[in-house]
Structures are given as structure tokens and as C-alpha cells.
VEXDREN-2710 file (C-alpha; in Angstrom, 1 decimal):
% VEXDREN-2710
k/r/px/py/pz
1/UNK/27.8/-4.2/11.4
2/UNK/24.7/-5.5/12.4
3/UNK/24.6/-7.2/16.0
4/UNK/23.3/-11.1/16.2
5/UNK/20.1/-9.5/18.6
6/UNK/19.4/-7.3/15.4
7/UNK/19.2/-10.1/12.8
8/UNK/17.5/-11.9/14.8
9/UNK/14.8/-9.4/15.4
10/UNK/14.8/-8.8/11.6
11/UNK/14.3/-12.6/10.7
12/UNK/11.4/-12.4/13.1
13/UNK/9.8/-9.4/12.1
14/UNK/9.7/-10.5/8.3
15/UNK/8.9/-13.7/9.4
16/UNK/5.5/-12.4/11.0
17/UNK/5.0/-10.3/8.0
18/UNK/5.1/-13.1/5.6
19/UNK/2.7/-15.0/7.9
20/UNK/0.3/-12.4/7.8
21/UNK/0.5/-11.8/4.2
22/UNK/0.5/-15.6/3.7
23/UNK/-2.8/-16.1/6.0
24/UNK/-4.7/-13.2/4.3
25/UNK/-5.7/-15.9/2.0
26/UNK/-8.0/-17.0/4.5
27/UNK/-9.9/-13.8/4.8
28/UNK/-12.4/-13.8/1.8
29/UNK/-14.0/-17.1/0.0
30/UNK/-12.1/-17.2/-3.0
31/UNK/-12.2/-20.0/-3.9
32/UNK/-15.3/-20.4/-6.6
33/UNK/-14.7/-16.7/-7.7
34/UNK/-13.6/-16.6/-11.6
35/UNK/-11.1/-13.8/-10.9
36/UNK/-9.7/-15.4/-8.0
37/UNK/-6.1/-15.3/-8.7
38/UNK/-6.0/-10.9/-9.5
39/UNK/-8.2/-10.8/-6.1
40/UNK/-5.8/-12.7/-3.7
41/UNK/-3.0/-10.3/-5.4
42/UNK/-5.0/-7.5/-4.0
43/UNK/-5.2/-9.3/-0.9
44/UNK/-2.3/-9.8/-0.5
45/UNK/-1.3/-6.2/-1.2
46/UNK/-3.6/-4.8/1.0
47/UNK/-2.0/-7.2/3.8
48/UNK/1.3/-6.4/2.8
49/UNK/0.8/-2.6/4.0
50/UNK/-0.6/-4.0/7.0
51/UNK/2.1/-6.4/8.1
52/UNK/4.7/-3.3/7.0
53/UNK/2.8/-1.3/9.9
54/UNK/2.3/-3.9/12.2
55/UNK/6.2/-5.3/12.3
56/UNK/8.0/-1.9/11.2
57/UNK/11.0/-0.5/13.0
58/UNK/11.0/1.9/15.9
59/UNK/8.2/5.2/15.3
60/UNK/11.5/7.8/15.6
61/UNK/13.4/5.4/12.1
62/UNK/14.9/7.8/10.0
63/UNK/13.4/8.3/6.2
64/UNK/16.0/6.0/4.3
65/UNK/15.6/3.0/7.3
66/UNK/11.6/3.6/6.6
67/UNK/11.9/3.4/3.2
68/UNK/14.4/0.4/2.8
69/UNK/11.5/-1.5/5.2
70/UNK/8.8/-0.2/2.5
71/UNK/11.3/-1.7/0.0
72/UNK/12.2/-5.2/1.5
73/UNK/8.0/-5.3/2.4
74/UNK/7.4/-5.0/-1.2
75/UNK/9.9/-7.2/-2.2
76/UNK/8.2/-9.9/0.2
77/UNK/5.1/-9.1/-1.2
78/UNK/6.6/-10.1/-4.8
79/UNK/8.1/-13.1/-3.7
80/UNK/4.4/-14.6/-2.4
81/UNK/3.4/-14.0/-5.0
82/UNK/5.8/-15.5/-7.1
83/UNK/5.4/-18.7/-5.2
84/UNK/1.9/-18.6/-4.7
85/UNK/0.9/-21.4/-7.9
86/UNK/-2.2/-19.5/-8.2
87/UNK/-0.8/-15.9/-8.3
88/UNK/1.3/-16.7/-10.7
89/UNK/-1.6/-16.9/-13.6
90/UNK/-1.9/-12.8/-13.7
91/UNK/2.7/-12.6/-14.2
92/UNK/1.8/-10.6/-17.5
93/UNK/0.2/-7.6/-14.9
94/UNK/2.9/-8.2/-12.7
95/UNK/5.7/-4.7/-13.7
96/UNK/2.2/-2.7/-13.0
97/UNK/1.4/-4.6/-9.9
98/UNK/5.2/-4.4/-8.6
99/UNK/5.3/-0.4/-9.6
100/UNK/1.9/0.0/-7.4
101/UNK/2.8/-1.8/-4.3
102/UNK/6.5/0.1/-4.4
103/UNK/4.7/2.9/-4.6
104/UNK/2.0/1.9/-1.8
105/UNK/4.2/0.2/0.7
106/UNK/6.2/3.9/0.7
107/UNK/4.0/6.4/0.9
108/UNK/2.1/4.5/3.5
109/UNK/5.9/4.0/5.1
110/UNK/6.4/7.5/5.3
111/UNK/3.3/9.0/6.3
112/UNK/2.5/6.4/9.0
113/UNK/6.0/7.1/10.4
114/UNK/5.2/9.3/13.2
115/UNK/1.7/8.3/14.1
116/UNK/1.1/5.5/17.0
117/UNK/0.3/1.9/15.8
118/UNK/-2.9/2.0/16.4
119/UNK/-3.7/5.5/14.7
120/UNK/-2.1/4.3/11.3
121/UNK/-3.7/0.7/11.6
122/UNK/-6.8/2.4/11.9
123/UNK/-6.1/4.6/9.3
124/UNK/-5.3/1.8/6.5
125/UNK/-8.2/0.2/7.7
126/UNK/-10.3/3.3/7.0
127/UNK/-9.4/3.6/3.7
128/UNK/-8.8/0.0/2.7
129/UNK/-12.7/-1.1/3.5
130/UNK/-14.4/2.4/2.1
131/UNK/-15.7/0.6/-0.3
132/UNK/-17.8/-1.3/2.7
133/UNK/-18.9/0.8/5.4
134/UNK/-18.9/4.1/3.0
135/UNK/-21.6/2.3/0.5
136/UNK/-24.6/2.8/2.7
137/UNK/-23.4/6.6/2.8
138/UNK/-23.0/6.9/-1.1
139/UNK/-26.4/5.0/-1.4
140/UNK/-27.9/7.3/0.8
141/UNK/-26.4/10.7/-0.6
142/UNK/-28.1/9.4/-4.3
143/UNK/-24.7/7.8/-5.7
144/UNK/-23.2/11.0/-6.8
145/UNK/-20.8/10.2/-9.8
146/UNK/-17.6/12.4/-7.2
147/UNK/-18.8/11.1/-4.5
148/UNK/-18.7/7.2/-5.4
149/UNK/-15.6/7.4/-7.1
150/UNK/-13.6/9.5/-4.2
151/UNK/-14.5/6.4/-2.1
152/UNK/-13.3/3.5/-4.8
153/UNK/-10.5/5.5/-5.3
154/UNK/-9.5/6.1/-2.1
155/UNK/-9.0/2.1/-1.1
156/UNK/-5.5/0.6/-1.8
157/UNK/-7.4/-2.4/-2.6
158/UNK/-9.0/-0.4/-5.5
159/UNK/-5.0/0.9/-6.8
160/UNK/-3.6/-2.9/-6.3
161/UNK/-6.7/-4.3/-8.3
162/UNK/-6.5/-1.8/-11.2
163/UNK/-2.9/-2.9/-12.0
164/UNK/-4.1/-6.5/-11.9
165/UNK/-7.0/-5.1/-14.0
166/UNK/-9.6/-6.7/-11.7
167/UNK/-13.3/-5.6/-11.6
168/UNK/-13.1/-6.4/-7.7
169/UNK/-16.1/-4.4/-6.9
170/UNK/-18.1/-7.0/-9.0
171/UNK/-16.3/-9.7/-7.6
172/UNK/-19.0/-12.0/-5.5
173/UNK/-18.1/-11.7/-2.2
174/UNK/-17.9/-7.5/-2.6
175/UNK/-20.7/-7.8/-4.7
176/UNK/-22.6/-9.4/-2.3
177/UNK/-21.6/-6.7/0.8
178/UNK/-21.0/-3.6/-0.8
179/UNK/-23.7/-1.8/-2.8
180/UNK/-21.5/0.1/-4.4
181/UNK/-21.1/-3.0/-6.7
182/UNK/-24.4/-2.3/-8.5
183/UNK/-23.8/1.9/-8.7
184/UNK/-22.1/3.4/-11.2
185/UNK/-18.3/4.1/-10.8
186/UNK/-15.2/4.5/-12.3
187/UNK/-11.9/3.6/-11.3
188/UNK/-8.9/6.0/-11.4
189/UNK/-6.1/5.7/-14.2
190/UNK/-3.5/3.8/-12.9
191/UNK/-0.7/6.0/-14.4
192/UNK/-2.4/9.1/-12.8
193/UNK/-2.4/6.8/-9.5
194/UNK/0.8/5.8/-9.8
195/UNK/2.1/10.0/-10.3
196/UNK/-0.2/10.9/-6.9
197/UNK/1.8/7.6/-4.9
198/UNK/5.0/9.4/-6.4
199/UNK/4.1/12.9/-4.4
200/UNK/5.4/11.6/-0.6
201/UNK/8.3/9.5/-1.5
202/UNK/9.6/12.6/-3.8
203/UNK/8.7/15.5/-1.3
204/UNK/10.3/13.3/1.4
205/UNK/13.7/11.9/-0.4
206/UNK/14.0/15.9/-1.6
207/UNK/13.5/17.2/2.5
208/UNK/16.5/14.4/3.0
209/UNK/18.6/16.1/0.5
210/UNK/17.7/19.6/1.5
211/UNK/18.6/18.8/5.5
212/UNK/22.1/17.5/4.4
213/UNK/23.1/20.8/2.8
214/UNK/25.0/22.7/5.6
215/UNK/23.2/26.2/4.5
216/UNK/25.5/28.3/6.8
217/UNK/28.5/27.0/5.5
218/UNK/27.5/27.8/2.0
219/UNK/26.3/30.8/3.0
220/UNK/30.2/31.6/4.8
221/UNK/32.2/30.0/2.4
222/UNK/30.0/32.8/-0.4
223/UNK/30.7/36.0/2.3
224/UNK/34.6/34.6/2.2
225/UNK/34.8/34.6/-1.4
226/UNK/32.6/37.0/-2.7
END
């Protein structure tokens, strides 16, 4: 049974993660962009995998606790974005955009579950803003075709706006900072995206199962009865 310090300490760590999710908003001018309401989804993703790092339980939490804090981030995520009047205008992409940031919010649980803060902040960071401070690389290298794509796909910005079916590299404000706007590119499939997301949670629900099998017993109980 949980302990009064403990729900309080929950109720304040999702309370700071919907406050960062909710203040996201504020991060890019939206507000004259056509597409606006798929690209604050994205936002919103992308700051949804950040609060989940920022306000997660102790480094040493076991799998399932990491994974039921993926689960109720996600499910926070959802909710905003249910609320949000403006969010609600892309509901038809919402099973794909709810099947993503499931996805997302676990795999970056579990592999950012024994690095420090700061390493797996940096990390998302890294990879969320590729498509920013890697565009003067890609531009310089000639826009290779494997090249510029590794780098789009690489973003969880670029996995939450394909399954709101945004175009967010042509979007004005990345438009306007990231060259990569005016190369060509391709994003991934989202089902394909959705099978690599798959890999961690599966490998690391299937190492759970395996280290609850008592091996020597079995291996005893077989020698008894042979």
C-alpha cells in the first residue's frame, strides 16, 4: 500500500510533467502556422519524453515500475491533448499518434534507465533537434539521399509528426532554421517505425520473463525425474 509521502511525491512529479508538457506550447511561434494543431502534437510528444526523464523514479526502478511510468506519461500526454481545443482538430490521427508515443515514451523509459539525468537529457536532445544542428553537416556532405534521411529519421519529432501526418520539416518556423527543409528527404514508414520502437520493450519484457524462471530448479526437478 502506498504510503501518504509516496502519493504525494507522485502527484508532484506528474504535476511537473504536465506543466512541462503544457508550457511546451510556448516554445515555437505557432500560432500563424496552417498546420499548427499536428505540430503542437509533436510538441508536445517530444516534451512528453522529456518530462518522463526529467520527473522519472529512482535510476535503480525495476523494468515493470519504468514501464508503468512510460505508460501513465503517455497516458498524460493523451489526456493534453484531448483537452487542448486546438489538438483536438487532428482526433482522426489520434490511434497512430497514441500507438507512437506508447511506443516512444517506452523505449526511451527503458534505455535511459541506467544512464544519469543529464546523459539521457542530453541524449533526447541530440536526437530530437538533428534535424537543426545536423543540417549544416548534411548540406555540407552534398545532401546524400542515406545520409539526410538517417538524420529525419532519427528525431522523435520526425516519428510523432508522421502519425499526425505533418510535413513539419516544411513547417515555417523549421523551414526557416533548418536547411534540410529545402533538400530532398523522405520520412520513414510509420508501421516500419512503429516494429523498430517494438525491439526494446519486447527484448526487455522477454529478459523479465527469462530472470523469473528458476533455471536450477528446472534443471533439478529434470535430474530427479529423468
Amino acid at each position: 500500500m502506498a504510503m501518504p509521502g509516496q502519493l504525494r511525491l507522485a502527484a508532484a512529479r506528474s504535476s511537473l510533467a504536465a506543466a512541462t508538457i503544457l508550457l511546451s506550447r510556448l516554445l515555437l511561434p505557432v500560432a500563424d502556422e496552417p498546420a499548427r494543431a499536428a505540430l503542437i502534437v509533436a510538441i508536445y510528444g517530444c516534451a512528453t519524453l522529456l518530462a518522463l526523464l526529467l520527473f522519472r523514479p529512482r535510476v535503480d526502478a525495476t523494468v515493470p515500475r519504468t514501464l508503468g511510468w512510460s505508460l501513465g506519461m503517455a497516458l498524460l500526454f493523451i489526456a493534453i491533448t484531448l483537452v487542448d481545443p486546438l489538438t483536438r482538430q487532428v482526433v482522426m490521427a489520434f490511434p497512430g499518434i497514441v500507438t507512437t508515443m506508447l511506443l516512444l515514451a517506452a523505449t526511451v523509459g527503458i534505455v535511459a534507465q541506467r544512464m544519469p539525468l543529464s546523459v539521457a537529457a542530453a541524449v533526447l536532445a541530440l536526437f530530437t533537434f538533428g534535424p537543426l544542428w545536423a543540417a549544416p553537416a548534411v548540406e555540407l556532405a552534398g545532401n546524400p539521399a542515406w545520409l539526410t534521411d538517417a538524420v529525419v529519421a532519427s528525431s522523435p519529432l520526425t516519428i510523432v509528426a508522421v502519425a499526425a501526418d505533418l510535413d513539419y520539416l516544411r513547417t515555417s518556423w523549421f523551414y526557416a532554421n533548418s536547411a534540410l527543409g529545402s533538400m530532398r528527404y523522405a520520412y520513414p514508414d510509420w508501421l516500419t517505425a512503429c516494429l523498430f520502437l517494438s525491439l526494446v520493450p519486447l527484448v526487455a519484457a522477454l529478459a523479465g520473463i527469462l530472470r523469473s524462471i528458476d533455471f536450477t530448479s528446472l534443471r533439478i526437478a529434470k535430474e530427479a525425474h529423468p
